[in-house]
C-alpha positions in Angstrom: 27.6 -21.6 5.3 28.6 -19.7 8.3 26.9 -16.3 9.3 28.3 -13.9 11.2 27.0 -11.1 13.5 29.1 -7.7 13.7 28.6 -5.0 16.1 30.0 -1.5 17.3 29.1 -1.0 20.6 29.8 2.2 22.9 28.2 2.5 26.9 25.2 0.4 25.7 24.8 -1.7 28.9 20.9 -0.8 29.1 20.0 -2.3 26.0 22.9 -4.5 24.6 21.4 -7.7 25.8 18.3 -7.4 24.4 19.9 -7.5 21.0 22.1 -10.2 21.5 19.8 -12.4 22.3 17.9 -12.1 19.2 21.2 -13.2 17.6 22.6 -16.0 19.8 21.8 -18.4 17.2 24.4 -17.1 14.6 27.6 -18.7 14.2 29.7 -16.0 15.4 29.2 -12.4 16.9 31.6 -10.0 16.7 32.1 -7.4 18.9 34.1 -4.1 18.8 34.0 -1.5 21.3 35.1 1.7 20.6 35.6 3.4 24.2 33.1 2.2 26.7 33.1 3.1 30.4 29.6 0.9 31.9 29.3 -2.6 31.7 28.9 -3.2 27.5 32.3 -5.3 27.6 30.9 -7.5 30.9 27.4 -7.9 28.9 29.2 -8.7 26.0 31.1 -11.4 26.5 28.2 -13.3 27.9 27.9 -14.0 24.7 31.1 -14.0 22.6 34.9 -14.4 23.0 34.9 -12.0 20.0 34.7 -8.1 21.8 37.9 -6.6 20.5 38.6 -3.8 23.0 41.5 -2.1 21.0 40.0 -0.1 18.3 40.1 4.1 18.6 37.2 5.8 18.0 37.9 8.6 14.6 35.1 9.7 14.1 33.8 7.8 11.6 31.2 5.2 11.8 32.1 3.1 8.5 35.7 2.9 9.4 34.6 1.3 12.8 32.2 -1.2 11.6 35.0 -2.2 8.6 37.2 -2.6 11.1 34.3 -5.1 12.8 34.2 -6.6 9.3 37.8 -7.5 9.4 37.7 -9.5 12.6 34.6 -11.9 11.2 34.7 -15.0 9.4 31.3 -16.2 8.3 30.4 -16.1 4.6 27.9 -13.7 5.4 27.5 -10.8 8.0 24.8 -9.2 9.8 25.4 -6.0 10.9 23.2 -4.7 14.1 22.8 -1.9 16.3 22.7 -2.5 20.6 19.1 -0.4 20.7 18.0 -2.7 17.8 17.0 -6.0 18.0 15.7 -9.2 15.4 12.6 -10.2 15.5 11.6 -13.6 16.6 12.7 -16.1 14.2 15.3 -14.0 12.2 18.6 -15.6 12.2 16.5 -19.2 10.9 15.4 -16.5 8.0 18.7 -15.4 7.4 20.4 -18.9 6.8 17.5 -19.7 4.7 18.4 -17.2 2.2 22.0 -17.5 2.2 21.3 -20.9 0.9 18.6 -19.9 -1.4 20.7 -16.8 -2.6 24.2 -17.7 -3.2 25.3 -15.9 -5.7 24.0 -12.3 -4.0 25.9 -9.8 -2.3 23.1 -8.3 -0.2 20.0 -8.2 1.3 17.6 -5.2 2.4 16.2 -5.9 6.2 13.5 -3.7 6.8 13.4 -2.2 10.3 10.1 -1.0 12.0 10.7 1.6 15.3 9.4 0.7 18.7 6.3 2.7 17.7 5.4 1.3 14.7 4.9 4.3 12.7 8.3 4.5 11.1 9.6 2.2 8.7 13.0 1.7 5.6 14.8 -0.9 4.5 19.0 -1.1 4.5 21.1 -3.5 3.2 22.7 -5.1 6.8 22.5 -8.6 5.5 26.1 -9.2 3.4 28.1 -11.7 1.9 31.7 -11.1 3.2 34.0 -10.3 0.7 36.2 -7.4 -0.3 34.0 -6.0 -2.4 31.3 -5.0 0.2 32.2 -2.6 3.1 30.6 0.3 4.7 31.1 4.0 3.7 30.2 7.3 5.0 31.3 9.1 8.4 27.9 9.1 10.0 24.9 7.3 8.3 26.9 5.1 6.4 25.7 2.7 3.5 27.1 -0.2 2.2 29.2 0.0 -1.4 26.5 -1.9 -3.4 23.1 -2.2 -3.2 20.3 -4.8 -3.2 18.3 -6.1 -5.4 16.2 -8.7 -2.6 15.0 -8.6 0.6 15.8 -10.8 2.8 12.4 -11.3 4.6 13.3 -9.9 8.1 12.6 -7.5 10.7 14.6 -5.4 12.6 13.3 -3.0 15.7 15.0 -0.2 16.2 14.6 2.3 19.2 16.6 5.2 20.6 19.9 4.3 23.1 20.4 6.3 26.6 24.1 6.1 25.3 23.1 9.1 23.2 22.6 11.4 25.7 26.1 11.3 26.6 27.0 13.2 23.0 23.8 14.2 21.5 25.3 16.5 18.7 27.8 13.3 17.8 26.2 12.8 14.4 25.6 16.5 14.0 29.2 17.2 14.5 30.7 14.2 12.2 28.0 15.9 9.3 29.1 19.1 9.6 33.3 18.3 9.4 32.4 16.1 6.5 30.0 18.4 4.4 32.9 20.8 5.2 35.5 18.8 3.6 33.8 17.8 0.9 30.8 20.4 0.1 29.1 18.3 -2.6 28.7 14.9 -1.6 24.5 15.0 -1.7 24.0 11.8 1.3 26.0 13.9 4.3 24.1 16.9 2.6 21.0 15.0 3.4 21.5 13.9 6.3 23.0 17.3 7.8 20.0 19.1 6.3 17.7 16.6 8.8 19.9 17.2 12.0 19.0 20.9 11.3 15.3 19.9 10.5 15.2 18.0 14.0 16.3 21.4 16.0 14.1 23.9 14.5 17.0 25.7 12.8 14.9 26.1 9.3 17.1 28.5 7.5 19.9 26.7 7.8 17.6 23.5 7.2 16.7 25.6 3.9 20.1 26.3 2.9 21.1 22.4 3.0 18.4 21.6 1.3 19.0 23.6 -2.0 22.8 22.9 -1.2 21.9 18.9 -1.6 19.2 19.3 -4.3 21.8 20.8 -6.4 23.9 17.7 -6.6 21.1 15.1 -6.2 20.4 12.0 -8.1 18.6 9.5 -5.4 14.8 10.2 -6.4 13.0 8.4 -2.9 16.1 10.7 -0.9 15.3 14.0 -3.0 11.7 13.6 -2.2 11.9 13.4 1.2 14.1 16.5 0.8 11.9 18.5 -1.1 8.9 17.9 2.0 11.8 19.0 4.2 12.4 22.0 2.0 8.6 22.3 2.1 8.6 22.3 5.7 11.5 24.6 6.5 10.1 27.6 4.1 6.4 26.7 5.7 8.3 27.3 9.1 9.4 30.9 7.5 6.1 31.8 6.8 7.1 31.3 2.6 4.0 29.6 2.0 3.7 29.9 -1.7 7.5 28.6 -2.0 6.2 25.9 0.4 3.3 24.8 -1.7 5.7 24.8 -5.0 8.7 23.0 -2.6 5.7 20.2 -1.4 4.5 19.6 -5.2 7.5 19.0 -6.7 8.1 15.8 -3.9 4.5 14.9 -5.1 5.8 14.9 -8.3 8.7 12.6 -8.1 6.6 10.2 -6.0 2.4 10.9 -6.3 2.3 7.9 -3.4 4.1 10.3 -0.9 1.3 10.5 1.2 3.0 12.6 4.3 3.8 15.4 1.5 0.0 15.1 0.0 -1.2 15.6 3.9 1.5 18.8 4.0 0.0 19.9 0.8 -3.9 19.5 2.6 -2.8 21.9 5.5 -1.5 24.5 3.4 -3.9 24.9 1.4 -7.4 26.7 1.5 -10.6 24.8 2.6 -11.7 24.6 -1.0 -8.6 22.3 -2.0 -7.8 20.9 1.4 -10.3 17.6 1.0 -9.1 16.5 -2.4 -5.8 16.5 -1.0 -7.0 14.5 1.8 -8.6 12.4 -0.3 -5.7 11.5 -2.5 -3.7 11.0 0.6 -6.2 7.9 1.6 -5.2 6.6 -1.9 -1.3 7.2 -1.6 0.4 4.0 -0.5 4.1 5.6 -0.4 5.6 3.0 -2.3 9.5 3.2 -2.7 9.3 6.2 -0.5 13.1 6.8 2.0 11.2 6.7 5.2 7.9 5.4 5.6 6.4 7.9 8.4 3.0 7.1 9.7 1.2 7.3 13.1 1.0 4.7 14.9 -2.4 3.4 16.9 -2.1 4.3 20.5 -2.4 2.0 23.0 -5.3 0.9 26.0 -3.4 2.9 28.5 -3.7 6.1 26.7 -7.2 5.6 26.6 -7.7 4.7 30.1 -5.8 8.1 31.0 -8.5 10.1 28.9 -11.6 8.3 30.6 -10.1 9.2 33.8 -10.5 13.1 32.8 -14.1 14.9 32.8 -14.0 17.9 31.3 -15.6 20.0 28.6 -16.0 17.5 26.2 -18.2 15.7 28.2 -20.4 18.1 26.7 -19.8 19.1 23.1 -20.9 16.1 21.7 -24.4 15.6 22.9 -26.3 16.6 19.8 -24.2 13.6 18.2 -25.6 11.8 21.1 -29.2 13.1 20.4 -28.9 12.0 16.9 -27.7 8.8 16.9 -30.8 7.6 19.6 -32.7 9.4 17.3 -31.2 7.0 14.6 -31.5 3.2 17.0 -34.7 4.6 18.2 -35.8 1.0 20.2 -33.8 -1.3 18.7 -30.7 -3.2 20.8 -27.9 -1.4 20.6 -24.1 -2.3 20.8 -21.5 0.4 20.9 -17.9 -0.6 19.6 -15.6 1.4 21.4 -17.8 3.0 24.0 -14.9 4.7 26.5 -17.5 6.1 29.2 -20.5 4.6 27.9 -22.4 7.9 27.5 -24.3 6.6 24.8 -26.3 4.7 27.3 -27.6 7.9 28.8 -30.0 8.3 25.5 -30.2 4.2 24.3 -32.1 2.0 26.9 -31.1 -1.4 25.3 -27.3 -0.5 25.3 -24.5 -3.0 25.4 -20.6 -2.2 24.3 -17.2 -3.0 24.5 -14.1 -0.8 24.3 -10.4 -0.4 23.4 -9.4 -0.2 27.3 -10.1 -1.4 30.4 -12.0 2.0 31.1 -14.9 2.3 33.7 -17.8 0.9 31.8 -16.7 -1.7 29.7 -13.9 -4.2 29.2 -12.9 -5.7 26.1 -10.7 -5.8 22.9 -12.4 -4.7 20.1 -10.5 -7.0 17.7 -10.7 -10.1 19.4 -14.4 -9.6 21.3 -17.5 -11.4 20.3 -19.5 -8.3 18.8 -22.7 -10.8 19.2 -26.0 -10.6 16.5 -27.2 -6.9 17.1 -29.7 -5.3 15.3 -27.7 -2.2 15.0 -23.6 -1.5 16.1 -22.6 2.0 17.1 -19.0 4.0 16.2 -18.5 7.3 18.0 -15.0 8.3 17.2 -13.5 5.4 17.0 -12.7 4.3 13.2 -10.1 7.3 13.0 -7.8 5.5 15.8 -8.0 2.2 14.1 -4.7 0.7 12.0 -7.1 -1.9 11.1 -10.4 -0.2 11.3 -11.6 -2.4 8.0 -11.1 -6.1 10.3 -13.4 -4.6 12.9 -16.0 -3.7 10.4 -15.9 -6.9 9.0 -16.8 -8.9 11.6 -20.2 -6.6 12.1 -22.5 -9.5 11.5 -23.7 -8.8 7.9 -27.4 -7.0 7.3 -26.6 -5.1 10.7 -27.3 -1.3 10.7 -24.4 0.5 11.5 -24.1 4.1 12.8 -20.6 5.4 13.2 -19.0 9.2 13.4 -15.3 10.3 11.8 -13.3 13.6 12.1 -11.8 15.7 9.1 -9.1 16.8 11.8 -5.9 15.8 13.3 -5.1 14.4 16.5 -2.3 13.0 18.2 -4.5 9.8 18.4 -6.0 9.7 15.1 -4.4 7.4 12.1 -6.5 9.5 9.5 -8.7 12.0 8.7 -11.9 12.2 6.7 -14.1 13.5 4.3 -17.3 12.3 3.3 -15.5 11.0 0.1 -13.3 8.9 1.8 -16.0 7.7 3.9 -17.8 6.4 0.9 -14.0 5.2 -0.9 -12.9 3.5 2.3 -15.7 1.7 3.5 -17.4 0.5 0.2 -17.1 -3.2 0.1 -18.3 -2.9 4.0 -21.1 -0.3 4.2 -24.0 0.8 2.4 -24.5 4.6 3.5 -27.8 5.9 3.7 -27.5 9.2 5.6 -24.4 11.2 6.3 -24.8 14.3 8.6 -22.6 17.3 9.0 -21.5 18.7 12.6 -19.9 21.6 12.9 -18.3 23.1 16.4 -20.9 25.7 17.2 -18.9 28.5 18.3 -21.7 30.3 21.2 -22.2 26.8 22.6 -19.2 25.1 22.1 -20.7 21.9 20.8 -20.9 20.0 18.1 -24.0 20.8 16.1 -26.1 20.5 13.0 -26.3 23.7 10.7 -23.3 25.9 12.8 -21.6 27.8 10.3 -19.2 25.4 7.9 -15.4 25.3 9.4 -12.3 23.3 8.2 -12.7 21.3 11.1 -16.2 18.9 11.5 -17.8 15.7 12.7 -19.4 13.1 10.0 -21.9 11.2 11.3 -22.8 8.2 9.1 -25.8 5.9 8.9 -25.7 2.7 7.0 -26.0 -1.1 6.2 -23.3 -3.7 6.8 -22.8 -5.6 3.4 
């Protein structure tokens, strides 16, 4: 069977190649430009005799890429963006299941942004026939839907080509909810491009506008958090709270709407919420949205810095020498290696190439220590568990976690989730309580209780 690639492509010359060659192994690529004025057509036919130059642009993103569908003539078509790109491997995939799945007229391809910390599914892998084609003016969808996946990956980022029109989509949304009021996916999507520039009343509006005619339950989740979020925004924060628990209540895995709910909330509710939120796994969920670990150069840029902070956490300090005493110490993650101003058998390794140490903490021989330190460093970890795992078993382990948020932290905890999380991995014997002592601006046993503390946690690797 033959597979075909199909594309609509406009002023993409920074990025076009990159996709095409994740896809010069498919039979055929087909190309249709709808107006470009760089170099997309030269790029382009590097790789095909198939860029149709003749189409005009209407507005109206299904009616281009059927018009892409029409020119191929592989049994099956993937459909790709220029800013996207397949993963290594992908087009072998692809044939694989067209043999293995005959008799289907779709596939979902999940795509994962540049990030990481976004992910969905679509149905771009197709069997070409007359009944599948694209519909919609601007996020369009396909006329049936899956019922497999086809096992791929697609990155996705964001084109310099939309600078030239930013409000494009904005615009096609707003002609098409005007010509037809009640159809709930533009509805959607308009209520997001309203989300995405701080206009929350009109946000609102959409919102009840599109719940009214809804029938999707992952899409009327998401737009009961965005509801959520816009009446937050308005300072309606009892209509919030009711907005956020009815998207709980279509999907009780929809962990970004559980981690809503903690924030507005009081301090007496906030860490079951955040507890639940650990448990959510946001199963069948539109938009999987999720932070993403940062990487060694943001790290570096902070050990670079002195500052403040240098200071506020030297009771933690205090406290965990207190806790090694004599023993040989090795600190995971050690940034400036301050820890060896109180430890005098210190060793480490860290997440960057910072000023003290060098290392991966994944990959890097942790050695047979007697004890292994953690000072904020478990929060920033996707895969915090694998580097606990390879603590040599019997080890004491001392490590410290935040109940806040941070542009650099994956999750937050509570001393519940410190015991749910880690209890294959650690046997806790001590957990200590710092709070940000106003006066002294440090983190400190016995200040006065606020939303926002340090737990420092004392234990034994099992």
């Amino acid at each position: 069977m033959k597979l075909s690639i199909a594309m609509i492509v406009k002023n993409e010359e920074a990025l076009l190649e990159r996709c095409l060659k994740s896809v010069v192994d498919a039979d055929e690529i087909v190309i249709v430009d709808t107006g470009s004025e760089d170099n997309t057509i030269e790029i382009a036919k590097k790789y095909t005799d198939k860029v149709f130059t003749d189409y005009k642009w209407e507005a109206h993103f299904a009616n281009a890429r059927n018009h892409a569908i029409s020119k191929c003539t592989g049994d099956w078509i993937f459909t790709i963006d220029a800013d996207d790109w397949l993963e290594e491997g992908g087009i072998a995939q692809l044939r694989k299941m067209m043999a293995k799945h005959p008799d289907e007229m779709c596939m979902d391809v999940k795509y994962v942004n540049t990030s990481g910390d976004r992910t969905h599914s679509s149905p771009t892998f197709y069997k070409n026939c007359k009944e599948v084609f694209w519909r919609g003016a601007a996020h369009n969808h396909l006329s049936i839907r899956p019922t497999i996946a086809a096992g791929v990956t697609t990155r996705f980022g964001w084109s310099p080509a939309h600078k030239n029109d930013p409000d494009r989509t904005f615009n096609i949304l707003k002609a098409e909810v005007l010509k037809n009021p009640d159809k709930p996916r533009e509805l959607y999507y308009l209520a997001r491009e309203y989300r995405y520039r701080s206009r929350w009343q009109e946000c609102l509006e959409h919102c009840d506008r599109y719940l009214k005619v809804a029938v999707w339950a992952p899409e009327m989740a998401d737009m009961q958090l965005m509801k959520a979020i816009s009446l937050w925004n308005l300072q309606r924060g009892e209509e919030a709270r009711d907005a956020c628990l009815q998207a709980i209540k279509i999907n009780t895995n929809f962990k970004e709407a559980i981690l809503l709910m903690s924030n507005m909330t009081g301090p007496i509710n906030r860490d079951r919420w955040l507890f639940m939120a650990e448990l959510a796994d946001n199963t069948k969920l539109l938009f999987v949205r999720e932070k993403a670990e940062k990487p060694a150069s943001y790290y570096e840029a902070i050990y670079n810095k002195v500052g403040e902070n240098e200071i506020r956490y030297n009771h933690i300090y205090e406290e965990v020498s207190r806790v090694v005493g004599s023993r040989q110490a090795f600190d995971i993650g050690c940034g400036q290696g301050k820890l060896s101003s109180y430890i005098k058998n210190y060793d480490g390794v860290d997440m960057a190439q910072n000023p003290f140490q060098v290392g991966d903490i994944y990959t890097h021989d942790l050695g047979d220590y007697s004890v292994y330190v953690l000072l904020e460093v478990l929060e920033h970890l996707i895969r915090d568990i694998d580097v606990l795992k390879r603590i040599p078993k019997g080890a004491n382990v001392v490590f410290s976690v935040p109940s806040f948020d941070d542009p650099a932290h994956v999750r937050m905890f509570t001393e519940d989730i410190v015991r749910w999380r880690y209890r294959d991995l650690i046997k806790l014997t001590d957990v200590t309580r710092f709070d940000m002592d106003s006066k002294t601006r440090q983190w400190t046993i016995g200040a006065p209780a606020t939303p926002s503390y340090i737990l420092l946690c004392n234990g034994q690797r099992v």
